[in-house]
Backbone as CSV, one residue per row, in Angstrom:
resi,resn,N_x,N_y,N_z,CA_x,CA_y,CA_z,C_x,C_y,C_z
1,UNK,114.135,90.297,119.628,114.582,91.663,119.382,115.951,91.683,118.707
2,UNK,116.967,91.045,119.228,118.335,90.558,118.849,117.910,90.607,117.061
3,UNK,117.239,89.384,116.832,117.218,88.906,115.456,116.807,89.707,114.362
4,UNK,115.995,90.655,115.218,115.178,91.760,114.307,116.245,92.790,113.869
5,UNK,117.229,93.286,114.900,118.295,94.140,114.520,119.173,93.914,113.409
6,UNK,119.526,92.474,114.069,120.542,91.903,112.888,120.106,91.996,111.286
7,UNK,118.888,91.714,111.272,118.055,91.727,109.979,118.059,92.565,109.255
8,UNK,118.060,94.111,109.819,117.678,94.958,109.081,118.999,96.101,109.737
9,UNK,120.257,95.707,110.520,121.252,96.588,110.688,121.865,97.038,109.790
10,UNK,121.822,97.087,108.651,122.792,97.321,107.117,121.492,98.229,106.332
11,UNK,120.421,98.483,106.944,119.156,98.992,106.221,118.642,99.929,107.094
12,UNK,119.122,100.495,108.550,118.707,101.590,109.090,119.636,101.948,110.046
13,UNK,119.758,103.648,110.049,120.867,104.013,110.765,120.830,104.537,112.177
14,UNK,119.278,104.190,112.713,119.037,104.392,114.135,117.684,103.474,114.669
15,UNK,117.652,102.984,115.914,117.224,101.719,116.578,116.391,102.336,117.277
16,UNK,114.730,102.413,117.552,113.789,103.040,119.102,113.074,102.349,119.177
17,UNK,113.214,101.612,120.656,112.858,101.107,120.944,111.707,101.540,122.443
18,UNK,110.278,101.606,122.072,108.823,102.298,122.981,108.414,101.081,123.595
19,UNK,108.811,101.571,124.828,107.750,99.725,125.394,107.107,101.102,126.874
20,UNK,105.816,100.264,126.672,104.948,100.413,127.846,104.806,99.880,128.907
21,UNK,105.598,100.129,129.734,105.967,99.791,131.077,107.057,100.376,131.778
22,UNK,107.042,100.772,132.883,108.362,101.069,133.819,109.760,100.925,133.314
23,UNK,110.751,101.682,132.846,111.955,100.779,132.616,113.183,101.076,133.610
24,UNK,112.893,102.608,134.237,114.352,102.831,134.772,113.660,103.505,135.970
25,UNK,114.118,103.265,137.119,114.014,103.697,138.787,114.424,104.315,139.494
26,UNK,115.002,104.919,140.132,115.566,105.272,141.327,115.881,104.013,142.432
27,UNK,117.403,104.218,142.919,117.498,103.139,144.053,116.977,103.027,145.387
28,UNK,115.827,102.155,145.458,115.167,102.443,147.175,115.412,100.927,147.832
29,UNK,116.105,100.905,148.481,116.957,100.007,149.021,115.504,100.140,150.236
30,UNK,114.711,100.484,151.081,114.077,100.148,152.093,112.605,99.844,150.748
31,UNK,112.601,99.638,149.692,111.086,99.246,149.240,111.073,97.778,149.084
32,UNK,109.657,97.167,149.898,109.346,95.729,149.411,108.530,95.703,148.690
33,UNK,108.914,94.217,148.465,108.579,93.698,146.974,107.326,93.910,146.591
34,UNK,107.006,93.979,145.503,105.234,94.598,144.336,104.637,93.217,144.950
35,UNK,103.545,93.422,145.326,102.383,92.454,145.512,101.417,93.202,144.630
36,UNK,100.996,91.679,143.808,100.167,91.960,142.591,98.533,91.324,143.357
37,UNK,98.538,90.661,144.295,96.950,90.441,144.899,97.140,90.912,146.605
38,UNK,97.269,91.696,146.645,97.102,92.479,148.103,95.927,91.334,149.144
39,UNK,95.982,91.420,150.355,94.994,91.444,151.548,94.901,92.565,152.296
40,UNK,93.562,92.646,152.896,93.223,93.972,153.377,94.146,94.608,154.250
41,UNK,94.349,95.554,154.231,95.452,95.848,155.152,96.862,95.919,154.517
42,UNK,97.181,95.011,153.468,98.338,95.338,152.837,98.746,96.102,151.876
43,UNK,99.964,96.615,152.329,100.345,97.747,150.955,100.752,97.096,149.987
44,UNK,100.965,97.175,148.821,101.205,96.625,147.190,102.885,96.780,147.225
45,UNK,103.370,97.536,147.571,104.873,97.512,148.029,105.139,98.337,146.612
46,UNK,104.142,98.703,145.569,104.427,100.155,144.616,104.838,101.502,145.089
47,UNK,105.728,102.376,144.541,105.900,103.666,144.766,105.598,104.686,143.577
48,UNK,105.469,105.656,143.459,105.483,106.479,142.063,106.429,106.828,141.816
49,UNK,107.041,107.134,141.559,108.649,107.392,140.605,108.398,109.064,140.472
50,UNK,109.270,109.732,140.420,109.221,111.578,140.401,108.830,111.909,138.808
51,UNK,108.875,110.772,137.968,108.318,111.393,136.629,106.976,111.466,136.563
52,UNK,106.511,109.990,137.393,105.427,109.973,137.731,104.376,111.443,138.404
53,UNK,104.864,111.545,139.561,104.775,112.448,140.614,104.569,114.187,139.542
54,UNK,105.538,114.214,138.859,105.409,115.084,138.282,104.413,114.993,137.298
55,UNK,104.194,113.983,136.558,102.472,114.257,135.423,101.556,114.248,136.488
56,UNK,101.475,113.839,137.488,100.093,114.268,138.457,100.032,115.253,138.963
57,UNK,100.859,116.442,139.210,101.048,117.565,139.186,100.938,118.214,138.505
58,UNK,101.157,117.586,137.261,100.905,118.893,135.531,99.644,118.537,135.431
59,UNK,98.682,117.005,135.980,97.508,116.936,135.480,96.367,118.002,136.574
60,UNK,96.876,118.075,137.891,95.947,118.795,138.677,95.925,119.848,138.590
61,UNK,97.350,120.803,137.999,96.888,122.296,137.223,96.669,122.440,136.275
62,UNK,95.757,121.331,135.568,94.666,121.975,134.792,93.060,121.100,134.765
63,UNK,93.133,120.986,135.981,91.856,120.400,136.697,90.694,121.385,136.861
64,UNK,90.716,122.555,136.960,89.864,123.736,136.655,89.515,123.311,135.265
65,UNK,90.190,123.598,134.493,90.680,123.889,132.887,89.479,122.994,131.925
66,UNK,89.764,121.843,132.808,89.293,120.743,131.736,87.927,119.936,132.888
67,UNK,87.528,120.594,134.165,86.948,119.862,134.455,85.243,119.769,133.732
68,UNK,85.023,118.169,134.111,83.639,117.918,133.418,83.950,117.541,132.341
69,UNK,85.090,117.194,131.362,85.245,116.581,130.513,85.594,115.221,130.436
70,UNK,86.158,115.140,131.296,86.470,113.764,131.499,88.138,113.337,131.088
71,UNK,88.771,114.008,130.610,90.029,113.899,130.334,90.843,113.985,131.546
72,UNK,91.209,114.838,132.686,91.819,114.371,133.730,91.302,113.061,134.520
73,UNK,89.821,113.248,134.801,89.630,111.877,135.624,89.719,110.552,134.316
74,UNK,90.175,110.602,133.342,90.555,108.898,132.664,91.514,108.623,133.328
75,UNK,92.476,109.850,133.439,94.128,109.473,133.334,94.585,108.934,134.652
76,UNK,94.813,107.640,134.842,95.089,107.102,136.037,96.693,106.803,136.196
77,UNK,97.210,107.704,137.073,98.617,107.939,136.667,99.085,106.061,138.233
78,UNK,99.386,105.666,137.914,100.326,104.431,138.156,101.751,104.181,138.873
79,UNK,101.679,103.583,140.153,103.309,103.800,140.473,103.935,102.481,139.427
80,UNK,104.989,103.129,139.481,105.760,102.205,138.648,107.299,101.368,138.988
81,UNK,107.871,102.083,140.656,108.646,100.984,141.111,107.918,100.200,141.676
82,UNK,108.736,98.496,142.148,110.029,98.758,141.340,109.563,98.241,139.799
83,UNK,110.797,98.049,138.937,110.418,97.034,137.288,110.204,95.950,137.614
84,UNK,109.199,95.330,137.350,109.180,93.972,137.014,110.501,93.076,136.838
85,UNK,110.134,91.676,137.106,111.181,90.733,136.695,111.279,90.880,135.214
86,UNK,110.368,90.716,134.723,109.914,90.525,133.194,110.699,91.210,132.712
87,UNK,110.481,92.963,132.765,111.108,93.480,132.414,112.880,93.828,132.450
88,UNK,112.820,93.663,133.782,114.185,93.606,134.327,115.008,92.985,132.939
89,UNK,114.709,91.672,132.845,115.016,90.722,131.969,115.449,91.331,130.364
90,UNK,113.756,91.607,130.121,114.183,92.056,128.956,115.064,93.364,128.485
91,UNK,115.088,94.231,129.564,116.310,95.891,129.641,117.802,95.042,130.131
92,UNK,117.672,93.307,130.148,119.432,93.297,130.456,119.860,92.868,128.935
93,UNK,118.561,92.572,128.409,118.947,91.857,126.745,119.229,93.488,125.394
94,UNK,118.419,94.180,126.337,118.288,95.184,125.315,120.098,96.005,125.570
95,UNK,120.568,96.172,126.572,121.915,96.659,126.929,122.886,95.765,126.487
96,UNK,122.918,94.653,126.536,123.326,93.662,125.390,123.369,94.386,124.091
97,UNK,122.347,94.083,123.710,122.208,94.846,122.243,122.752,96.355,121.846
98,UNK,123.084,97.037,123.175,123.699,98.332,122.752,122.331,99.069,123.170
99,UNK,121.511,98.953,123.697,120.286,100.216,123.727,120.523,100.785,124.953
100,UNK,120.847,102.340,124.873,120.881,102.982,126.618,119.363,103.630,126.553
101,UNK,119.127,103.663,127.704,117.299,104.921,128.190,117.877,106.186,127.724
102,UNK,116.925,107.166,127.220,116.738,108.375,126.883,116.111,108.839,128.044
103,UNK,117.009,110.166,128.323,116.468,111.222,129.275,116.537,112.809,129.075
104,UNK,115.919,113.302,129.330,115.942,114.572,129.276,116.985,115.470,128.919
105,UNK,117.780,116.111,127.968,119.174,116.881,127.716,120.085,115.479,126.935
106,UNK,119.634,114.282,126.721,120.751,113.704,125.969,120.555,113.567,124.614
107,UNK,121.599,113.218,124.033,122.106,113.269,122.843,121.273,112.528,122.423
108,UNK,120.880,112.629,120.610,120.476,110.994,119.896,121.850,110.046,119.660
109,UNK,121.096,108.594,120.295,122.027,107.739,120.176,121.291,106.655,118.987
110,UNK,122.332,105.686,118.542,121.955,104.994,117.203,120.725,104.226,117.915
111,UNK,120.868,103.603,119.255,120.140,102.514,119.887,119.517,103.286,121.037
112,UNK,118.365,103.727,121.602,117.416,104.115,122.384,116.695,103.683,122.660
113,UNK,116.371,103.385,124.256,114.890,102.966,124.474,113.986,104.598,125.146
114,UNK,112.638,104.421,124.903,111.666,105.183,125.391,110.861,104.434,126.102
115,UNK,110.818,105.117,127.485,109.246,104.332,127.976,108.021,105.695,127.348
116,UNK,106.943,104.652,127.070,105.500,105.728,126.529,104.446,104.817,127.521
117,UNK,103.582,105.709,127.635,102.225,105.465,128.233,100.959,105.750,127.714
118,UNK,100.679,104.449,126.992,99.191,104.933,126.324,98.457,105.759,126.236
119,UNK,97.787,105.518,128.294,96.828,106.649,128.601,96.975,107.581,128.483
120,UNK,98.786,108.009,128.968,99.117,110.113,128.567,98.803,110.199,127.782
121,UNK,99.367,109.746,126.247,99.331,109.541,125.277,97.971,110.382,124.789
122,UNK,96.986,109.315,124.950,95.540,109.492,124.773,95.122,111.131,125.564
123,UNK,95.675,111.015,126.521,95.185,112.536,127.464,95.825,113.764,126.816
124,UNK,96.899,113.316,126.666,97.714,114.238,126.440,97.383,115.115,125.184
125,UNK,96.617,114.247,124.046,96.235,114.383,122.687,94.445,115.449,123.154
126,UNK,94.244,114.943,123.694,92.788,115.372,124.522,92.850,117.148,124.760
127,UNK,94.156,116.936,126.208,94.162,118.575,126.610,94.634,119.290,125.642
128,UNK,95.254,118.752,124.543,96.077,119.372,123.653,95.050,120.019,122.239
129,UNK,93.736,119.033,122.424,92.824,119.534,121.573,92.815,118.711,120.477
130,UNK,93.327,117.910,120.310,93.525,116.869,119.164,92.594,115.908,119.046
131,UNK,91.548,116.044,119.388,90.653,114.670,119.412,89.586,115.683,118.887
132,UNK,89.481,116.667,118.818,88.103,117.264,117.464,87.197,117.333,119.082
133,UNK,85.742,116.547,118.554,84.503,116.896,119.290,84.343,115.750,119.879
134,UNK,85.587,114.855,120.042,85.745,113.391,120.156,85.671,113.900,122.337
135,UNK,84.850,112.975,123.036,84.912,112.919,124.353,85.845,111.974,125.266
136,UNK,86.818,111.985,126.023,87.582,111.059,126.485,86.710,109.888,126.708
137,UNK,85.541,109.670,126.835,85.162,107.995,126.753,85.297,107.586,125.763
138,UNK,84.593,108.369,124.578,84.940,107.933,123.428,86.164,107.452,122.438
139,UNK,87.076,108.124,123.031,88.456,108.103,122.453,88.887,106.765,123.175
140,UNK,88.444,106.865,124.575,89.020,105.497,125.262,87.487,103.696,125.356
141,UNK,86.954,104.140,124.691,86.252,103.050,124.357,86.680,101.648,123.902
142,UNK,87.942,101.543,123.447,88.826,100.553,122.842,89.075,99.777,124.045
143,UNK,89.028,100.664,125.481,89.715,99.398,126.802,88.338,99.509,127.421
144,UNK,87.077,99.833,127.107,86.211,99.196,127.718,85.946,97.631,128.274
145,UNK,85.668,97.009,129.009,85.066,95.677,129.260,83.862,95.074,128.609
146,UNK,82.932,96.060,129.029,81.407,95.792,128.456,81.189,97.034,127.509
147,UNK,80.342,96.196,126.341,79.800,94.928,126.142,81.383,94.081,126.093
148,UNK,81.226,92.774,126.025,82.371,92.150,125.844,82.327,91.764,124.406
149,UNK,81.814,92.341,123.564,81.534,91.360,122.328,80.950,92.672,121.338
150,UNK,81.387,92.911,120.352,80.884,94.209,119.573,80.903,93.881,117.689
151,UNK,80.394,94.313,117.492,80.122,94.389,115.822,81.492,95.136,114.530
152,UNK,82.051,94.203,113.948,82.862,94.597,113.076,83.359,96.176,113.147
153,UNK,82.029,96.245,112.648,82.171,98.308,112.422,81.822,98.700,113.526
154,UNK,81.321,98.317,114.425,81.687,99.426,115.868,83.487,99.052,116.870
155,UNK,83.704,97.732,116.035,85.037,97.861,116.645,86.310,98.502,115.958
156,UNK,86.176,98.570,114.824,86.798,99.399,113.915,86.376,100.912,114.312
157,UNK,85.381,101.527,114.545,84.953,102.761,114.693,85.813,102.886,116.369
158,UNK,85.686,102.433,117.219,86.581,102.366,118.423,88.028,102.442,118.328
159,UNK,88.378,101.861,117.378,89.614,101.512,117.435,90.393,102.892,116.708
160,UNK,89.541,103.182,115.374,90.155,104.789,115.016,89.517,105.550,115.796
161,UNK,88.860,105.757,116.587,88.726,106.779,118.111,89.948,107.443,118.533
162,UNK,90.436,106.164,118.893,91.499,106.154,119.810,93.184,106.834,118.734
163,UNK,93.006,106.178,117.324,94.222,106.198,116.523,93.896,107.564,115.961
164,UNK,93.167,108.106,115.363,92.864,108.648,114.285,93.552,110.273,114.671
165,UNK,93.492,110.353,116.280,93.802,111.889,116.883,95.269,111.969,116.860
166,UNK,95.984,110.763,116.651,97.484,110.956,116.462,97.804,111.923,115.004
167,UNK,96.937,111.438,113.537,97.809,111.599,112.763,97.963,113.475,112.532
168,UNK,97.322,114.065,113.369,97.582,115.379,112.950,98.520,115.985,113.546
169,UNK,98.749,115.365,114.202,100.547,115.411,115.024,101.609,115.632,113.723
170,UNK,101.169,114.703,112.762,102.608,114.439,112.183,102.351,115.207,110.673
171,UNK,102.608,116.448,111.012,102.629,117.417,109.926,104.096,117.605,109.197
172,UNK,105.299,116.588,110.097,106.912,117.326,109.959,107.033,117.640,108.612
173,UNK,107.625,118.119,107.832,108.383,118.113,106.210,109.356,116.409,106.950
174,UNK,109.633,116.004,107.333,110.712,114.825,108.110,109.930,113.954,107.470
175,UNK,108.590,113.666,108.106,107.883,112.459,107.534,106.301,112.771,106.551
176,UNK,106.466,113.508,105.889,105.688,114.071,104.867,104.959,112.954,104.249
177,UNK,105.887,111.791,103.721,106.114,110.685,102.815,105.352,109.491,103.673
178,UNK,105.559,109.974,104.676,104.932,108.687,105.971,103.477,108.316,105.781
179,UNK,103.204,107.132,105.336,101.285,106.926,105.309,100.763,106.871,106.873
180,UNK,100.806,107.501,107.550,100.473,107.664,109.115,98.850,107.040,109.358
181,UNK,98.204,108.106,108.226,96.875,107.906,108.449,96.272,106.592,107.963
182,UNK,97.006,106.294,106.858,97.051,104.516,106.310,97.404,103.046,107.301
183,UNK,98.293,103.723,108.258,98.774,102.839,109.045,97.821,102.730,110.005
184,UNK,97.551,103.803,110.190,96.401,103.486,111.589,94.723,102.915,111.147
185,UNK,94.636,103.158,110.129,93.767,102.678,109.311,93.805,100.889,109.201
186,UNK,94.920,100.391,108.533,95.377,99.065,108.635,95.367,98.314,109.991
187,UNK,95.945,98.807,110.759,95.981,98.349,111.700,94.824,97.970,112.899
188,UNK,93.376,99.498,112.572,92.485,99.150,113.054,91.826,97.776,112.408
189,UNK,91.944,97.495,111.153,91.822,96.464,110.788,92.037,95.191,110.587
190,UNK,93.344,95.159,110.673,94.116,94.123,111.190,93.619,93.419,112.855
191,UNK,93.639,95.021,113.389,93.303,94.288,115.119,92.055,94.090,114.969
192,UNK,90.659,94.087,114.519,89.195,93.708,114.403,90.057,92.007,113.701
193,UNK,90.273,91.861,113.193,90.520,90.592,112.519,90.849,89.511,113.011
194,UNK,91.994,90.058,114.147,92.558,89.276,114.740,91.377,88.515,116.206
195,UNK,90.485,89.869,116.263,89.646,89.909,117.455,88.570,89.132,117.114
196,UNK,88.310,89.041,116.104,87.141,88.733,115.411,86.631,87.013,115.725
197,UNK,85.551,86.589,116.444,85.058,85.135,116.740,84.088,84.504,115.860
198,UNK,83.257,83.723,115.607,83.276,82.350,114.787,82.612,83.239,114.828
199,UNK,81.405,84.106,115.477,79.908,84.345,115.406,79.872,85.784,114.785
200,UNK,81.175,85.966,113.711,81.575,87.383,113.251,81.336,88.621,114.025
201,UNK,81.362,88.709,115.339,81.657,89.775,116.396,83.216,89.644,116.965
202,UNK,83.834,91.059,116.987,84.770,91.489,117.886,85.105,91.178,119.603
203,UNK,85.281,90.452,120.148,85.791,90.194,121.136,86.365,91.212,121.917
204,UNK,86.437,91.567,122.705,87.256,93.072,123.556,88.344,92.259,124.589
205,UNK,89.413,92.702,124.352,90.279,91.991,125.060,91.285,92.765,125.493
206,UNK,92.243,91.664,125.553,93.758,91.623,125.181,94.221,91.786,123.766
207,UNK,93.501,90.733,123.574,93.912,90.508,122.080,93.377,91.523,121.438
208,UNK,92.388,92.644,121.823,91.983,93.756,120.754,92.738,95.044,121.169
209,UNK,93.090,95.180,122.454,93.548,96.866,122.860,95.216,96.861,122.938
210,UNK,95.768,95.316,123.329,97.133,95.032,122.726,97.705,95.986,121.493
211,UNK,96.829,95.509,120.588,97.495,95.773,119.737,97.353,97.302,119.240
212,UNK,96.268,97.854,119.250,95.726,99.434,119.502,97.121,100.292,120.584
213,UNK,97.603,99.572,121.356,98.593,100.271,122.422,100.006,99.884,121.733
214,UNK,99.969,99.119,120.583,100.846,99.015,120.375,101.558,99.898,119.248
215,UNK,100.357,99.892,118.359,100.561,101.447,117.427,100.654,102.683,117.786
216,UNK,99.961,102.762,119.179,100.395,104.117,120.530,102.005,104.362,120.346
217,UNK,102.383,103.273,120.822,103.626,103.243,121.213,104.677,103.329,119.787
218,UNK,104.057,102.434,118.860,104.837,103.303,117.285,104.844,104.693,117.038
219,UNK,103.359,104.991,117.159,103.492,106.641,116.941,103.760,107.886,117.666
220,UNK,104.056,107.213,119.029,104.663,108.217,120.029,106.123,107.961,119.414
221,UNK,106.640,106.472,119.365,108.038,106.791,118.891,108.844,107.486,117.400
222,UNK,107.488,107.571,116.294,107.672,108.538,115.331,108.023,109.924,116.076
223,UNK,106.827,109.964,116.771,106.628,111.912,117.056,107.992,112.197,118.130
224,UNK,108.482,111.177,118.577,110.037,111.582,119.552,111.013,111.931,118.313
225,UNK,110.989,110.655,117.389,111.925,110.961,116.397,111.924,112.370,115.713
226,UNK,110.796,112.943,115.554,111.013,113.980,115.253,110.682,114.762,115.749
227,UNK,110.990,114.920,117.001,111.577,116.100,118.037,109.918,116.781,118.491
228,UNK,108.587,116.173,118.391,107.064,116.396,118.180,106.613,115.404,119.398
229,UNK,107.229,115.893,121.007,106.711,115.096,121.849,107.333,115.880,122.930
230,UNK,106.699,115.376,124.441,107.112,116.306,125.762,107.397,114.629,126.649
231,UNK,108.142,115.356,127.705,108.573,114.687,128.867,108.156,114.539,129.905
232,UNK,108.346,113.572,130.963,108.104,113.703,132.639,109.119,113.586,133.295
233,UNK,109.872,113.962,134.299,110.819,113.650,134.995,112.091,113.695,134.350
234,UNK,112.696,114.412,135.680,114.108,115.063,135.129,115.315,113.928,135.069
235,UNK,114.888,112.701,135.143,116.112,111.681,134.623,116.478,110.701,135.868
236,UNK,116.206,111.407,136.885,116.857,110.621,138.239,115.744,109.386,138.498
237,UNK,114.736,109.169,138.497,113.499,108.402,138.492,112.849,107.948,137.812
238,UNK,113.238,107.500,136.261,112.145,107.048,135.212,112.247,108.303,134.280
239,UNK,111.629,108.293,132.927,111.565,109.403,132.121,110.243,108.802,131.229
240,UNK,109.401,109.234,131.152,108.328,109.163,130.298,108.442,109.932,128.805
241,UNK,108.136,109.432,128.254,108.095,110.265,126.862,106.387,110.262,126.244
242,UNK,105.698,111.511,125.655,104.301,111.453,125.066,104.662,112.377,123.897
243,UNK,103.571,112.403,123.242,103.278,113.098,122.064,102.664,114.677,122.026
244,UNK,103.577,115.146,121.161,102.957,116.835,121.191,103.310,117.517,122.115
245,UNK,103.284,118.645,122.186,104.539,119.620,122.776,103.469,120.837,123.806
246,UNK,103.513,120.939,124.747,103.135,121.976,125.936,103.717,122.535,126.061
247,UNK,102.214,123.796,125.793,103.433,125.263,126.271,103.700,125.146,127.605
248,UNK,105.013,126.077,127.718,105.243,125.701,128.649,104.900,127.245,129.986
């Protein structure tokens, strides 16, 4: 990350940085530690965080709204204390580098991080009406398991499922110039390529929805940049950032 800045610091005048995962907490001094393989009887030592707490609250009033579609029951909202080591790690390199968290009422700073979440992301685009006649399985077909193994053009057809409901988001005069719909285009292609095994079928993985979550996370951090995205949580517990704007 370091090297990437340096590279291109004389060639851009602001830094956002979208990672998918937990980045900032609340202090709970009585929580133990995340167990990632539980035994019966044991708690995982996860909590939900109040940003959290709060999208499961915005998602159950509109559980009337949308039921039978399938868009609230995808969205599997996640506790997220505490951060990871992993991460821990990588938010002491990024403060190094000058990046503070974005929260709710602050300023733009040159260096920002955002946490984004795919799945809102995806839901969020859903209740919002942005997916056409498209059905939340369909849109989320890209993190299926089975089949484990799929055909060029049905993994490409999956993959803009999932991309394709972003680009009407980005109408700004800001990024007019932006190939949005090109990018997501490329990229579905790029990730079939990468996925792609000796026996010219798509593989479903890691290696295929990786990278699909990773253009999530580009184009949620376009639509923050230009002010074309909503929040969770008022700052004290985590702050989520998604795409497209709720009335409120």
């Amino acid at each position: 990350m370091s090297s990437i800045i340096k590279e291109n610091e004389g060639r851009f005048s602001r830094f956002l940085l979208a990672l998918d995962t937990p980045e900032e907490v609340a202090n709970r001094p009585a929580q133990s530690a995340r167990i990632k393989a539980t035994k019966k009887g044991q708690k995982p030592g996860a909590e939900r965080r109040q940003c959290e707490r709060e999208l499961e609250a915005y998602k159950k009033l509109l559980q009337m709204r949308f039921a039978g579609t399938g868009w609230n029951a995808s969205l599997k909202v996640q506790s997220g204390s505490p951060v990871s080591p992993r991460m821990r790690c990588l938010l002491g390199q990024a403060d190094v580098d000058g990046f503070s968290f974005w929260r709710r009422g602050c300023p733009a700073h040159d260096r920002q991080l955002i946490e984004i979440f795919p799945s809102e992301a995806i839901w969020s685009l859903g209740v919002q009406g942005q997916c056409g006649s498209r059905t939340s399985s369909e849109v989320r077909a890209y993190k299926m398991a089975k089949p484990k193994r799929v055909t060029q053009p049905e993994a490409k057809d999956q993959a803009m499922a999932a991309l394709s409901a972003f680009v009407s988001l980005f109408d700004s005069p800001l990024i007019s110039g932006l190939p949005v719909a090109r990018w997501a285009e490329q990229i579905a292609d790029y990730t079939c390529g990468v996925a792609l095994d000796d026996s010219s079928t798509v593989g479903k993985g890691k290696g295929f929805d990786d990278l699909i979550e990773s253009c999530i996370a580009l184009l949620t951090g376009i639509a923050f940049l230009v002010g074309n995205f909503h929040a969770w949580g008022d700052g004290s517990d985590g702050t989520v950032a998604g795409l497209g704007r709720f009335s409120e």
